[in-house]
mmCIF file of the N, C-alpha and C atoms, coordinates in Angstrom:
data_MODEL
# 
_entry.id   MODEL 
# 
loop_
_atom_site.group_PDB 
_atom_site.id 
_atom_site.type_symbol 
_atom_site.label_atom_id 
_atom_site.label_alt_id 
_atom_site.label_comp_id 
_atom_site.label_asym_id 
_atom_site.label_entity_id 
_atom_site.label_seq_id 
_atom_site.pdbx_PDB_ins_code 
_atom_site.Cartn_x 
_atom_site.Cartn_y 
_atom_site.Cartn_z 
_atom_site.occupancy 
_atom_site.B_iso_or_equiv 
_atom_site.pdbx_formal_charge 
_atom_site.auth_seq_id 
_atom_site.auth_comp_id 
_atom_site.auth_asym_id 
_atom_site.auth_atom_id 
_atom_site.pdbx_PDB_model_num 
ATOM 1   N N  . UNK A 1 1  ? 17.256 12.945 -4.227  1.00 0.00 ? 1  UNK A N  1 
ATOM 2   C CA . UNK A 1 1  ? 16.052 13.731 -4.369  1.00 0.00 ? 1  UNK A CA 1 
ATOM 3   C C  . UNK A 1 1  ? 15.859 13.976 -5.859  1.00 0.00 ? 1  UNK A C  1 
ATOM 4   N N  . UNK A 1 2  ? 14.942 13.752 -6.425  1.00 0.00 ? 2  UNK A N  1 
ATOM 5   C CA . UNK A 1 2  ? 14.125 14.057 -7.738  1.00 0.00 ? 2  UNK A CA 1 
ATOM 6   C C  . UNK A 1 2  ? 13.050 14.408 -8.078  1.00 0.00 ? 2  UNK A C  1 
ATOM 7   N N  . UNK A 1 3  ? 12.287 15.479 -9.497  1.00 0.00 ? 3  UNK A N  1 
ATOM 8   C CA . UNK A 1 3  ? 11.608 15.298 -9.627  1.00 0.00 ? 3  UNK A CA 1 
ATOM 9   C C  . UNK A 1 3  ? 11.313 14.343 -11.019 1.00 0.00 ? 3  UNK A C  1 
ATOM 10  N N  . UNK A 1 4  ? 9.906  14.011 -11.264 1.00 0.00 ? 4  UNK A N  1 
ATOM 11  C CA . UNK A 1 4  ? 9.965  13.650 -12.635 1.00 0.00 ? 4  UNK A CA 1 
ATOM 12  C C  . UNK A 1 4  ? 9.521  14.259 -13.888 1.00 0.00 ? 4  UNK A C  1 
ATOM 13  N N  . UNK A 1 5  ? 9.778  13.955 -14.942 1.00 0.00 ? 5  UNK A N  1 
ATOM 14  C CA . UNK A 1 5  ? 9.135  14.534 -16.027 1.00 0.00 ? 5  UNK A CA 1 
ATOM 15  C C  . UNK A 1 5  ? 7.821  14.003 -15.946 1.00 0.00 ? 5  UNK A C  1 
ATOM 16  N N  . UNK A 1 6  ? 6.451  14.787 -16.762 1.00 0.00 ? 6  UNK A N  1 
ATOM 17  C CA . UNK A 1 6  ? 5.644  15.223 -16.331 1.00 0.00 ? 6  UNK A CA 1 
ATOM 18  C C  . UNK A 1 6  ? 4.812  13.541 -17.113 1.00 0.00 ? 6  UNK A C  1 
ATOM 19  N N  . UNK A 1 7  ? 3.591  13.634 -16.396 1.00 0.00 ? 7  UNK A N  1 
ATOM 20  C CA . UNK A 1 7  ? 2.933  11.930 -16.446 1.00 0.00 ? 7  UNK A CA 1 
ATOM 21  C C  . UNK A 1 7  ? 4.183  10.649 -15.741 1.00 0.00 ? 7  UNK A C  1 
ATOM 22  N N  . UNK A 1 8  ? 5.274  10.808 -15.849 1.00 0.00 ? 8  UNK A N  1 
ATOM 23  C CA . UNK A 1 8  ? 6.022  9.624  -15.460 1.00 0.00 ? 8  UNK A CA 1 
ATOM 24  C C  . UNK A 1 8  ? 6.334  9.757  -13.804 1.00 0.00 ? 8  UNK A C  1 
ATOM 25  N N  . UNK A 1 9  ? 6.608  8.546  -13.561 1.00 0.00 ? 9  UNK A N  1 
ATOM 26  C CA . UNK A 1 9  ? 6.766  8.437  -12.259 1.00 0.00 ? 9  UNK A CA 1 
ATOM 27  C C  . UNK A 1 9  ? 7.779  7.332  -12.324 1.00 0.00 ? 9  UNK A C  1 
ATOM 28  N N  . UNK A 1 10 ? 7.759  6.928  -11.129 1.00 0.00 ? 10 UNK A N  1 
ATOM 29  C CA . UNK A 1 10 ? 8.797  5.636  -9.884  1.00 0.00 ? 10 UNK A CA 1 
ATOM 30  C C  . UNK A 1 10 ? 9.027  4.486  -11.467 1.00 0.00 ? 10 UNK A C  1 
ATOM 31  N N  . UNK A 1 11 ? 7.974  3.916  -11.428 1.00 0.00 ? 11 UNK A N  1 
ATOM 32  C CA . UNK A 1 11 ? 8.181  2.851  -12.030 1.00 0.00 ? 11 UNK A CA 1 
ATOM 33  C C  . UNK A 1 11 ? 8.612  3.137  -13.247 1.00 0.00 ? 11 UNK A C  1 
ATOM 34  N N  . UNK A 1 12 ? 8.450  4.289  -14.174 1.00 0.00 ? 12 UNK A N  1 
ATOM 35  C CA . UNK A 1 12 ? 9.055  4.196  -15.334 1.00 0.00 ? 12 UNK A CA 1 
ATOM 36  C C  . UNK A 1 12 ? 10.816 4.748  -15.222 1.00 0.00 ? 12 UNK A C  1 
ATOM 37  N N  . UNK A 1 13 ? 10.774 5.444  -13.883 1.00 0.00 ? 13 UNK A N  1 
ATOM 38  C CA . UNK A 1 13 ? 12.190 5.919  -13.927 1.00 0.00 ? 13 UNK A CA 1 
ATOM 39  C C  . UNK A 1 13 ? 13.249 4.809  -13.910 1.00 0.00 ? 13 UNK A C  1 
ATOM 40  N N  . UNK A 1 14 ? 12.216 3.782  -12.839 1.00 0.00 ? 14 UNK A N  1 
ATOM 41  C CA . UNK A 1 14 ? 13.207 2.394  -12.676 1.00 0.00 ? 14 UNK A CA 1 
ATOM 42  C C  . UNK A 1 14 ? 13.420 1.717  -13.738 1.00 0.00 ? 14 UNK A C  1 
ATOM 43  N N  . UNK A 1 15 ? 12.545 2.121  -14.730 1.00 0.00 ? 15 UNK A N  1 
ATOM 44  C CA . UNK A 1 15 ? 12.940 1.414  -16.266 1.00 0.00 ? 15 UNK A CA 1 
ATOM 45  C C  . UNK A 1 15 ? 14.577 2.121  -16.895 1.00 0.00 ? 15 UNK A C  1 
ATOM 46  N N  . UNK A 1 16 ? 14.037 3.475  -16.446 1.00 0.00 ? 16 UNK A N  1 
ATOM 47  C CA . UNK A 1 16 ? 14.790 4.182  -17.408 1.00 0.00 ? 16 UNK A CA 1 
ATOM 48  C C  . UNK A 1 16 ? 16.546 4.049  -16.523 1.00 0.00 ? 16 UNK A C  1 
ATOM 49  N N  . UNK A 1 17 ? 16.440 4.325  -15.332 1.00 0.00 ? 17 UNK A N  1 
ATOM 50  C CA . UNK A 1 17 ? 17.362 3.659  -14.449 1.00 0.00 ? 17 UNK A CA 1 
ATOM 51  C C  . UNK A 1 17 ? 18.576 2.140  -15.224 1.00 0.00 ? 17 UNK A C  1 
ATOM 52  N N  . UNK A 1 18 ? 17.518 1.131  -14.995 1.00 0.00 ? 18 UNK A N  1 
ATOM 53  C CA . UNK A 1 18 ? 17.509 0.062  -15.617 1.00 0.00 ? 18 UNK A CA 1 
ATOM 54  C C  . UNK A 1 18 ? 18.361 0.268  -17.075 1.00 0.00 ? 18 UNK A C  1 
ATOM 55  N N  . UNK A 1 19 ? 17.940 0.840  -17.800 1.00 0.00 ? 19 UNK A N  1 
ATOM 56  C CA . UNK A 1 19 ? 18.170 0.934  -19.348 1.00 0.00 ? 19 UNK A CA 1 
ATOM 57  C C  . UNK A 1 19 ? 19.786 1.427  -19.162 1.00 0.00 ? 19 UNK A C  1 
ATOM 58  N N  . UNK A 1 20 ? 20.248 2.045  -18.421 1.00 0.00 ? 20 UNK A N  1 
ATOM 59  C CA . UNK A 1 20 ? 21.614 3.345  -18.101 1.00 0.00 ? 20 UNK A CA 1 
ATOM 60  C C  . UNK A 1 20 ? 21.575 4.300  -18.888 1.00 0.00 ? 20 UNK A C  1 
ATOM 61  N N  . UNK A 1 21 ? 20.106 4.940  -18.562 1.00 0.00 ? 21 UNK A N  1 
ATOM 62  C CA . UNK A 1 21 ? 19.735 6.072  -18.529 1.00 0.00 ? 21 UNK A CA 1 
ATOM 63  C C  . UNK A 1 21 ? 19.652 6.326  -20.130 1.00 0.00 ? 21 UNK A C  1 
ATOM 64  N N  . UNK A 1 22 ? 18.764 5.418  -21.349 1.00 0.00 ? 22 UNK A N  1 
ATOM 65  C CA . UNK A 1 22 ? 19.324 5.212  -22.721 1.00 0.00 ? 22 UNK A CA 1 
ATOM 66  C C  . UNK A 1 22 ? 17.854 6.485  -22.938 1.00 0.00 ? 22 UNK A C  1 
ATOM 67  N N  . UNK A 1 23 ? 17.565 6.996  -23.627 1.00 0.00 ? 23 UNK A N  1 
ATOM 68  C CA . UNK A 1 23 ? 16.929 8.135  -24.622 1.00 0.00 ? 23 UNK A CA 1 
ATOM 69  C C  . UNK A 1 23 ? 16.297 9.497  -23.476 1.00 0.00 ? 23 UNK A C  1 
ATOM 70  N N  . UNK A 1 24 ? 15.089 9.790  -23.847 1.00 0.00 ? 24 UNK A N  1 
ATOM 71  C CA . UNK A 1 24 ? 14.702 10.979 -22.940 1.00 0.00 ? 24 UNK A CA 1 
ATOM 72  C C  . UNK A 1 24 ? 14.830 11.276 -21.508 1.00 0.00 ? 24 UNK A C  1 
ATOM 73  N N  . UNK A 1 25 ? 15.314 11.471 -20.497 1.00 0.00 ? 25 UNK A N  1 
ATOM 74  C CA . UNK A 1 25 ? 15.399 12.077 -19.402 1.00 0.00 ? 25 UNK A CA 1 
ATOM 75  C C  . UNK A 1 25 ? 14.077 11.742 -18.944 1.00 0.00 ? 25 UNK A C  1 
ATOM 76  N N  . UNK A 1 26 ? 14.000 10.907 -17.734 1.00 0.00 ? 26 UNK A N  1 
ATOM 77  C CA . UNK A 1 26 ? 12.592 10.649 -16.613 1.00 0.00 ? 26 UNK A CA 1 
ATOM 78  C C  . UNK A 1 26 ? 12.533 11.672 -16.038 1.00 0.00 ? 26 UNK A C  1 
ATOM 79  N N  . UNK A 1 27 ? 13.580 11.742 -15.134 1.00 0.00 ? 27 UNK A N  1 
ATOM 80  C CA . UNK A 1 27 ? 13.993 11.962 -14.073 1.00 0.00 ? 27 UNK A CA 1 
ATOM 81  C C  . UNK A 1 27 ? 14.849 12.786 -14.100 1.00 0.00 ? 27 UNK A C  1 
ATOM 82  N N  . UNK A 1 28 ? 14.702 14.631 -12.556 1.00 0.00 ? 28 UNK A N  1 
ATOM 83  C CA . UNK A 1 28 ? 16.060 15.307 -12.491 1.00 0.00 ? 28 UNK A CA 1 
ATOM 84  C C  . UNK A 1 28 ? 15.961 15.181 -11.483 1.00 0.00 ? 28 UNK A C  1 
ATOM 85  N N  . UNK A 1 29 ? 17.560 15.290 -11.090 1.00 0.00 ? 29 UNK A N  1 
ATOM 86  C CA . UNK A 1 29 ? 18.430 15.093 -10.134 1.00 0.00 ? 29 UNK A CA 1 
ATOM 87  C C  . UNK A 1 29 ? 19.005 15.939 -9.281  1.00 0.00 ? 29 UNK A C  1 
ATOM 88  N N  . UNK A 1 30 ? 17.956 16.425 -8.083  1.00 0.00 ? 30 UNK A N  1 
ATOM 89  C CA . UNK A 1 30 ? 18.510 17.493 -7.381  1.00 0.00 ? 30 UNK A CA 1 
ATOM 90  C C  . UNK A 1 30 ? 19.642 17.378 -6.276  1.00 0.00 ? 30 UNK A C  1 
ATOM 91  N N  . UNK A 1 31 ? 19.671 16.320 -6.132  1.00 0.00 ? 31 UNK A N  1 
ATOM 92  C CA . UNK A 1 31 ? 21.089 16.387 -4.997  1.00 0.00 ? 31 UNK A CA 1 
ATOM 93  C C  . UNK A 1 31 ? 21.063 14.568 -4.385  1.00 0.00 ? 31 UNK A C  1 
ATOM 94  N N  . UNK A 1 32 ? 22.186 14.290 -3.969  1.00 0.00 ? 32 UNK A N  1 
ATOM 95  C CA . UNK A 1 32 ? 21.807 13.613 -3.079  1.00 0.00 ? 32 UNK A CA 1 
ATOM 96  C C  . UNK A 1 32 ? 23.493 13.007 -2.416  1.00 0.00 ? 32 UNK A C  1 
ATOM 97  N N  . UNK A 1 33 ? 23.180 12.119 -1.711  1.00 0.00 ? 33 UNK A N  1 
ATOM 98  C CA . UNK A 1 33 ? 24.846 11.695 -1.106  1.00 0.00 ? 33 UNK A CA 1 
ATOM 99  C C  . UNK A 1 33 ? 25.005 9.990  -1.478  1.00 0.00 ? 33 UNK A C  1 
ATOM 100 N N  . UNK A 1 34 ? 26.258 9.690  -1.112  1.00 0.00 ? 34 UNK A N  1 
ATOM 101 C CA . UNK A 1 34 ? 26.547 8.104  -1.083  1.00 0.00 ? 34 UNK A CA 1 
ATOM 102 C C  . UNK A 1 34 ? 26.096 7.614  0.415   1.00 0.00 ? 34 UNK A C  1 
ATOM 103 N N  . UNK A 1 35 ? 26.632 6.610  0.482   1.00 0.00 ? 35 UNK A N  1 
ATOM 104 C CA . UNK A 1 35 ? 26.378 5.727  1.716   1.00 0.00 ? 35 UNK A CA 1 
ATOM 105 C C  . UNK A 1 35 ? 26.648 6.482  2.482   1.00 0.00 ? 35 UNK A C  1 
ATOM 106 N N  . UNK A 1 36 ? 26.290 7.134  3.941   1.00 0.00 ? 36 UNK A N  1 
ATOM 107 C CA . UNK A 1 36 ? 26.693 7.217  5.460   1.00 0.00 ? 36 UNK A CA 1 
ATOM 108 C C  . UNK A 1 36 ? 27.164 6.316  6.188   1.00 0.00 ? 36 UNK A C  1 
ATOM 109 N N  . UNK A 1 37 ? 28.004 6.138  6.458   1.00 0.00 ? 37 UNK A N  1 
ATOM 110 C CA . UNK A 1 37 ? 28.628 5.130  7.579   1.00 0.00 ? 37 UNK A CA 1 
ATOM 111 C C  . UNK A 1 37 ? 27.730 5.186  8.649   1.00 0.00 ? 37 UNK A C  1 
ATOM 112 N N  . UNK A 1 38 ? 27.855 4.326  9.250   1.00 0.00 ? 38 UNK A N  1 
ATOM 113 C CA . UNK A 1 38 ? 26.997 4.350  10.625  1.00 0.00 ? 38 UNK A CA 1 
ATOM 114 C C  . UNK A 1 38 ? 27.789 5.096  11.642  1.00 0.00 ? 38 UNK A C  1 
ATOM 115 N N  . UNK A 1 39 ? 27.418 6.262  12.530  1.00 0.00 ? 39 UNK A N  1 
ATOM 116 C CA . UNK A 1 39 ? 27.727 6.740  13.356  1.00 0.00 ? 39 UNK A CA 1 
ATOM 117 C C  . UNK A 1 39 ? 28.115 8.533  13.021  1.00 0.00 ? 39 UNK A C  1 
ATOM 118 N N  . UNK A 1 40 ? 27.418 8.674  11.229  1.00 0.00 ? 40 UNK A N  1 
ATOM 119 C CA . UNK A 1 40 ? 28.003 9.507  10.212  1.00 0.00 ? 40 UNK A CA 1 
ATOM 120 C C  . UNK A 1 40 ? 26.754 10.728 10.358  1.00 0.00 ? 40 UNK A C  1 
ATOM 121 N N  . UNK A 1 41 ? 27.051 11.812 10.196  1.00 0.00 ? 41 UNK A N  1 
ATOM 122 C CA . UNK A 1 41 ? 25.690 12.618 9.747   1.00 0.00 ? 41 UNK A CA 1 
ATOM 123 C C  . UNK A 1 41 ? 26.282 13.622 8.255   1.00 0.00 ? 41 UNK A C  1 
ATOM 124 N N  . UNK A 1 42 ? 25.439 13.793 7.446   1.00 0.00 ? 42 UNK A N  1 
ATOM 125 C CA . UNK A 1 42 ? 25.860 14.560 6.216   1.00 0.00 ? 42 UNK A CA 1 
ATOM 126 C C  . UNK A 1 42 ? 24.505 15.206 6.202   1.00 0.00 ? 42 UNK A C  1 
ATOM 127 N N  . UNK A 1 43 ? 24.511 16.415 5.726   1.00 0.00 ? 43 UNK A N  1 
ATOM 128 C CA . UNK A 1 43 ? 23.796 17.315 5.369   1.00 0.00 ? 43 UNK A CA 1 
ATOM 129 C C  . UNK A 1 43 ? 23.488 17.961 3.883   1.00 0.00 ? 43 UNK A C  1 
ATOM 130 N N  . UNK A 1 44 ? 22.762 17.931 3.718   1.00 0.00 ? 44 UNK A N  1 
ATOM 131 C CA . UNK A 1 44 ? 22.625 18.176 2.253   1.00 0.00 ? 44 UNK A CA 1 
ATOM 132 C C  . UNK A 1 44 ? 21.405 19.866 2.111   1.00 0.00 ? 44 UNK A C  1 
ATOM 133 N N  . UNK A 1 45 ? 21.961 20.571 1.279   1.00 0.00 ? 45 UNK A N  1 
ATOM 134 C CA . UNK A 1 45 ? 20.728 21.764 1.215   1.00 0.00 ? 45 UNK A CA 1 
ATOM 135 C C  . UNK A 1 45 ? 20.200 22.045 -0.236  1.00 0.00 ? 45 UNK A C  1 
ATOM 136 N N  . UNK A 1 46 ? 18.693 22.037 -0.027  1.00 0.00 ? 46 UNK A N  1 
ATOM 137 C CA . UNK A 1 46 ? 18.066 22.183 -2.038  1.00 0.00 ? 46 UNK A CA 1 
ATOM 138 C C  . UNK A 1 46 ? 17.513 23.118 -1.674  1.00 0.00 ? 46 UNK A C  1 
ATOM 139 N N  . UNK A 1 47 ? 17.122 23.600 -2.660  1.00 0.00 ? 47 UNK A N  1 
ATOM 140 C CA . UNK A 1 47 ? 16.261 24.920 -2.628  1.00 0.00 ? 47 UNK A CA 1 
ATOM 141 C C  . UNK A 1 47 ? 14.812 24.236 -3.291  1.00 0.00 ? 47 UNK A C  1 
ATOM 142 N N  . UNK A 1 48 ? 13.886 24.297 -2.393  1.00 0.00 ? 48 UNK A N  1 
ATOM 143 C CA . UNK A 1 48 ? 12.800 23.156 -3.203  1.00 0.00 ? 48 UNK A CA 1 
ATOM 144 C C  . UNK A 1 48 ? 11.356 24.361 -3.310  1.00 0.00 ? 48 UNK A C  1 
ATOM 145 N N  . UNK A 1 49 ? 10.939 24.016 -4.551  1.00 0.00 ? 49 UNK A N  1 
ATOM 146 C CA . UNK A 1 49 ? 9.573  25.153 -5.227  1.00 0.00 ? 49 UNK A CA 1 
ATOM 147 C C  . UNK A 1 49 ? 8.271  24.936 -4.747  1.00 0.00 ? 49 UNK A C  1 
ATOM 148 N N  . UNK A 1 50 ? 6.892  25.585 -4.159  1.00 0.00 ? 50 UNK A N  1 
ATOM 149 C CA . UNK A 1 50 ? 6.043  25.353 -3.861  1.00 0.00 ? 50 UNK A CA 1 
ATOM 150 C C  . UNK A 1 50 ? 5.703  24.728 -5.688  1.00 0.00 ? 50 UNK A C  1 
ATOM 151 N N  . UNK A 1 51 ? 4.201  23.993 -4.950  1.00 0.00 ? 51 UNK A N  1 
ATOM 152 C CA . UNK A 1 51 ? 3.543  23.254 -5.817  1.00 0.00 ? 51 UNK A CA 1 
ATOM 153 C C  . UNK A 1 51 ? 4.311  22.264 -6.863  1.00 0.00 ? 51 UNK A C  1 
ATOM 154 N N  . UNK A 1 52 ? 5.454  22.116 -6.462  1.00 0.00 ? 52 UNK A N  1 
ATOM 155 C CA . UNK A 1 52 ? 6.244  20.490 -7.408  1.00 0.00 ? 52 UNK A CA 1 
ATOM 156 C C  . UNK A 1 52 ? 6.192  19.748 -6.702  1.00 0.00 ? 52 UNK A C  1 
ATOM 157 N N  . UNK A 1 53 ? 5.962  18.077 -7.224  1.00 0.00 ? 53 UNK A N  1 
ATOM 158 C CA . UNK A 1 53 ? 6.312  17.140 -6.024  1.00 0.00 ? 53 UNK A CA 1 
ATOM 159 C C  . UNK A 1 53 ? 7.614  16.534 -6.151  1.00 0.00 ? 53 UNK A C  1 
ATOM 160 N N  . UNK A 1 54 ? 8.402  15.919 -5.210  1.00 0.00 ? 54 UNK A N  1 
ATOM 161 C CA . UNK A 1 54 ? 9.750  15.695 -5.219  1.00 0.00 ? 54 UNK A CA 1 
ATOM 162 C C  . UNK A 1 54 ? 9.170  14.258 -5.039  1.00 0.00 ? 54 UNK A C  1 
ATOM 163 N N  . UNK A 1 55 ? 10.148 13.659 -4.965  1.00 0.00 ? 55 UNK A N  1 
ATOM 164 C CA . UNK A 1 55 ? 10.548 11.809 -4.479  1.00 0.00 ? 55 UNK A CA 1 
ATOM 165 C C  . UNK A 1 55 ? 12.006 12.004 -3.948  1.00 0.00 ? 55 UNK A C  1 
ATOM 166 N N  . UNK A 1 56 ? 12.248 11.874 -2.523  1.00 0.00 ? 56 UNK A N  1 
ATOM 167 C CA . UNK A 1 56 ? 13.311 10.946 -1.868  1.00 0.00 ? 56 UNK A CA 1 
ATOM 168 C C  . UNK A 1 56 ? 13.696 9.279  -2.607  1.00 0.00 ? 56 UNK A C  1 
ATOM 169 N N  . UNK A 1 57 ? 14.690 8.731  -2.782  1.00 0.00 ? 57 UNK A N  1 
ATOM 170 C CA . UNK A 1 57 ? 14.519 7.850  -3.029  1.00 0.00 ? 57 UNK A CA 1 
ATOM 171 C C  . UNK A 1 57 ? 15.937 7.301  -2.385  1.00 0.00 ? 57 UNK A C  1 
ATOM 172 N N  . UNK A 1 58 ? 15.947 6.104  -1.679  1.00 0.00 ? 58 UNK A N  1 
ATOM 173 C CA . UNK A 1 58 ? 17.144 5.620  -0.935  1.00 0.00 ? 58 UNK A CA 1 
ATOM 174 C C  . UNK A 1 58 ? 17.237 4.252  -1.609  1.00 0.00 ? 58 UNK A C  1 
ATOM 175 N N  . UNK A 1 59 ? 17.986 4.381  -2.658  1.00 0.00 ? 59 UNK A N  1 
ATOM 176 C CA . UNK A 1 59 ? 18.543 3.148  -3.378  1.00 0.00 ? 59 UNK A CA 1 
ATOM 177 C C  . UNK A 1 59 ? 19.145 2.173  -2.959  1.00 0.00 ? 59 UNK A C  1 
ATOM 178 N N  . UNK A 1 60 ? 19.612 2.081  -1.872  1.00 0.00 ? 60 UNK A N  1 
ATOM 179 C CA . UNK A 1 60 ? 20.045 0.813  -0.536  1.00 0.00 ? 60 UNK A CA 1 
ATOM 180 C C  . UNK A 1 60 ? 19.027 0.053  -0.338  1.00 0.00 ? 60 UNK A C  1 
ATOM 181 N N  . UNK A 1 61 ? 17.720 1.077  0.068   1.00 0.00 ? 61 UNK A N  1 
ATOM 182 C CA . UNK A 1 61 ? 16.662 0.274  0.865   1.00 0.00 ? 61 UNK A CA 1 
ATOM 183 C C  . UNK A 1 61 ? 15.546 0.144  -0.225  1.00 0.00 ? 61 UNK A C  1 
ATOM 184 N N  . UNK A 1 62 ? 15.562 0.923  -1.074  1.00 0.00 ? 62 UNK A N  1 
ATOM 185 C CA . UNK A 1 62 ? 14.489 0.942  -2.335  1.00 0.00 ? 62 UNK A CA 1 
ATOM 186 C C  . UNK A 1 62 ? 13.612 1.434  -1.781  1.00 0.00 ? 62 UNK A C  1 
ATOM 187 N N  . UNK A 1 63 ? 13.277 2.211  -0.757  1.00 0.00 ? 63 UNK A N  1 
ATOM 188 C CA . UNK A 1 63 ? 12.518 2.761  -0.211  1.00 0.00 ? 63 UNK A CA 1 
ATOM 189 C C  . UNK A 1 63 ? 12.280 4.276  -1.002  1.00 0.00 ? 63 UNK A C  1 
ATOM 190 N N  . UNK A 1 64 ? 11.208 4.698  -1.104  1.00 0.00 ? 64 UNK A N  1 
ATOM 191 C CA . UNK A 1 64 ? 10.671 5.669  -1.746  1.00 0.00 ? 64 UNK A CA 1 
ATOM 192 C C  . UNK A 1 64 ? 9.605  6.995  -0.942  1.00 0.00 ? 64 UNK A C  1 
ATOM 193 N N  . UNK A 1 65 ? 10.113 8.269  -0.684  1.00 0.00 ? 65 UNK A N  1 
ATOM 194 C CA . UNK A 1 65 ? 9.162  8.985  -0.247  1.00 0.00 ? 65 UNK A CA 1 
ATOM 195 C C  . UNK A 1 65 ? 8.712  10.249 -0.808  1.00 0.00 ? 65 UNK A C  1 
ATOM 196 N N  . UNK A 1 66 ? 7.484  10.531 -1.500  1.00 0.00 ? 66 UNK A N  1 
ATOM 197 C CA . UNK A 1 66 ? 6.756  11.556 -2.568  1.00 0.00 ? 66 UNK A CA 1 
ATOM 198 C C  . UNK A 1 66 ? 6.260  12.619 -1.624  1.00 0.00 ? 66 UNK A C  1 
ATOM 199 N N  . UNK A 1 67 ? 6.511  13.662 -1.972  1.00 0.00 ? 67 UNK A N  1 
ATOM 200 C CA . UNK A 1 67 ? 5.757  14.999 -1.324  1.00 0.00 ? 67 UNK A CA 1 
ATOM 201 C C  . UNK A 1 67 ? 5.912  16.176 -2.394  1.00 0.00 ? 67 UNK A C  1 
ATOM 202 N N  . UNK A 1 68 ? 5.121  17.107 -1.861  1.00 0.00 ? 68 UNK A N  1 
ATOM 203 C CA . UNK A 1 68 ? 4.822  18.433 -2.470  1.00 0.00 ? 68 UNK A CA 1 
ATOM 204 C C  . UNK A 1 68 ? 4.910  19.439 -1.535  1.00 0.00 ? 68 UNK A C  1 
ATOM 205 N N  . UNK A 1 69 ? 5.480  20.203 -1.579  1.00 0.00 ? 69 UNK A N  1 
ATOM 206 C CA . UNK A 1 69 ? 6.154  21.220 -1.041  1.00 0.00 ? 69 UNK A CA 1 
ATOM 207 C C  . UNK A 1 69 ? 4.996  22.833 -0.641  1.00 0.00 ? 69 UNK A C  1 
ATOM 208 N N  . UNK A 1 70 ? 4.459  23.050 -0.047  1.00 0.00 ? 70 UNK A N  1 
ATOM 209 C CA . UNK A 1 70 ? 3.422  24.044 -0.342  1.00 0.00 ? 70 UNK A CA 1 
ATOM 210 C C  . UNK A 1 70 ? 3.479  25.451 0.453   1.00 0.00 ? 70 UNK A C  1 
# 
């Protein structure tokens, strides 16, 4: 779970990702886990702010999901 610094998004984080993480901060890093095994459940708890938007992001699947919290 992340949000980003402000104008940047997905694609520049994947730059900055990419780079190993070389000058200003995209991206913070509110929590997240490693792999689940299959048959596994893990739980994770954030404390998340009205009006920010977050990104899920599942780096296995590269799958990406954006919301705002309200």
């Amino acid at each position: 779970m992340v949000t980003f610094a402000p104008g940047k998004g997905v694609k520049g984080a994947d730059r900055w990702f990419g780079s190993g993480y070389q000058g200003e901060p995209l991206v913070t890093f509110l929590g997240g886990m490693q792999t689940i095994p299959a048959g596994e459940s893990v739980f994770l708890t954030i404390d998340l702010e009205p009006g920010v938007q977050y990104t899920a992001i599942d780096f296995t699947t590269e799958s990406k999901e954006t919301f705002t919290v309200s």
